[in-house]
C-alpha positions in Angstrom: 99.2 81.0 107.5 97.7 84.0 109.0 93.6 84.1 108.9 93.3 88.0 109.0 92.3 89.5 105.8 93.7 92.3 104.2 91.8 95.2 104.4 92.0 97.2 101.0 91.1 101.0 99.5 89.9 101.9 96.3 92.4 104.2 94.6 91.0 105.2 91.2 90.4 101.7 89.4 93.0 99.8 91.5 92.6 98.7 95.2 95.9 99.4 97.0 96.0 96.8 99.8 96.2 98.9 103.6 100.1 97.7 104.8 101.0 99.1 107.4 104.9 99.3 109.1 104.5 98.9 113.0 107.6 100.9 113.6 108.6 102.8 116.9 108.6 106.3 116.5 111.6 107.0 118.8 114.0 108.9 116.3 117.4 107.0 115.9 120.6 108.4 117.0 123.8 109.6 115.0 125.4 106.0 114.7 121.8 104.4 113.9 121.3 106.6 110.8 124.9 106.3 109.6 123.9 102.4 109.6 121.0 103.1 107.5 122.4 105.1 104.8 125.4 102.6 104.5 122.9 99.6 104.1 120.3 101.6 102.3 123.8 102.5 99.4 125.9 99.6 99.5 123.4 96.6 100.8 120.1 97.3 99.3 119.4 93.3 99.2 120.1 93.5 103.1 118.4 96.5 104.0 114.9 95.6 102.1 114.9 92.3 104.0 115.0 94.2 107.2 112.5 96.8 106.0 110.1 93.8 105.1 110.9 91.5 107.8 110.1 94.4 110.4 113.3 93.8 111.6 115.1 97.3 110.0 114.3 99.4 113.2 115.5 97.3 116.0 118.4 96.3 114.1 119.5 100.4 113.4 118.4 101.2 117.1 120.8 98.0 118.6 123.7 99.7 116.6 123.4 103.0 117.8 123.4 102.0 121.2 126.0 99.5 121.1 128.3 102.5 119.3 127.4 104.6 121.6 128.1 102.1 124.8 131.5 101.6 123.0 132.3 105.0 122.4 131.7 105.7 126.5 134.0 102.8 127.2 136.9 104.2 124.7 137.1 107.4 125.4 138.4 107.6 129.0 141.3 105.1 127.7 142.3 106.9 124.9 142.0 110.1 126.6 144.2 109.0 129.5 146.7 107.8 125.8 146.8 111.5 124.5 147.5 112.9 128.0 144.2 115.0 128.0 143.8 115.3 131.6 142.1 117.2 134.4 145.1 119.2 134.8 145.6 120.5 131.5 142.2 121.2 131.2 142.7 123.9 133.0 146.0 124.9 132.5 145.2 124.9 128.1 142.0 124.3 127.5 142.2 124.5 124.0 144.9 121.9 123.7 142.8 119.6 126.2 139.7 120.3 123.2 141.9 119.1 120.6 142.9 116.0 122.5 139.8 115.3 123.6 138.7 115.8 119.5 141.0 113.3 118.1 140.4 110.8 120.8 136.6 111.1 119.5 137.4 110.6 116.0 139.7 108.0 116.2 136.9 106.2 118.5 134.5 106.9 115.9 136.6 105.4 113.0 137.1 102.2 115.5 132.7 102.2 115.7 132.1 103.0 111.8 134.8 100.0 110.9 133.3 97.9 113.7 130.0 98.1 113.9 128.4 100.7 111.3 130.4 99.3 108.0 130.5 96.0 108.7 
């Protein structure tokens, strides 16, 4: 058992005990927030034990950079699948943008089923 005391401050008749999150304040990125939001609505049980264990944050900022490490690893292959190469990059580039859109919404769909709504 810990042996440092809580520290409290009078609000009105009550005193509120000081608790205090010790959370990083580097903002999370796309994939880490989606992670949130899906625990936060469909795991709530889940999501408060994180929030209370202190383990919430490192857990949300793990899975945006392991989406993000597996979107960079996907999307050269699956661009090389739907033909969006170098050379029709400049020949079309609209049609190489298209491409080069699906093949980052499919790899997304792959993360969210993977990692985010798992």
């Amino acid at each position: 058992m810990s042996s440092t005391a809580l520290q409290y401050t009078q609000n009105g008749d009550y005193l509120v005990p000081n608790i205090e999150l010790n959370q990083p304040q580097t903002p999370l990125g796309k994939y880490g927030r989606i992670r949130k939001t899906y625990l936060k609505e469909n795991r709530p049980v889940f999501y408060n034990h994180l929030l209370l264990s202190g383990k919430l944050y490192p857990h949300l900022a793990e899975i945006d950079q392991t989406a993000k490490q597996r979107l960079e690893q996907m999307m050269p292959q699956l661009a090389e699948a739907a033909g969006a190469t170098e050379e029709l990059k400049a020949r079309d580039p609209m049609q190489w943008t298209g491409r080069m859109n699906a093949c980052k919404a499919q790899a997304e769909e792959v993360i969210r089923n993977e990692l985010i709504f798992n």
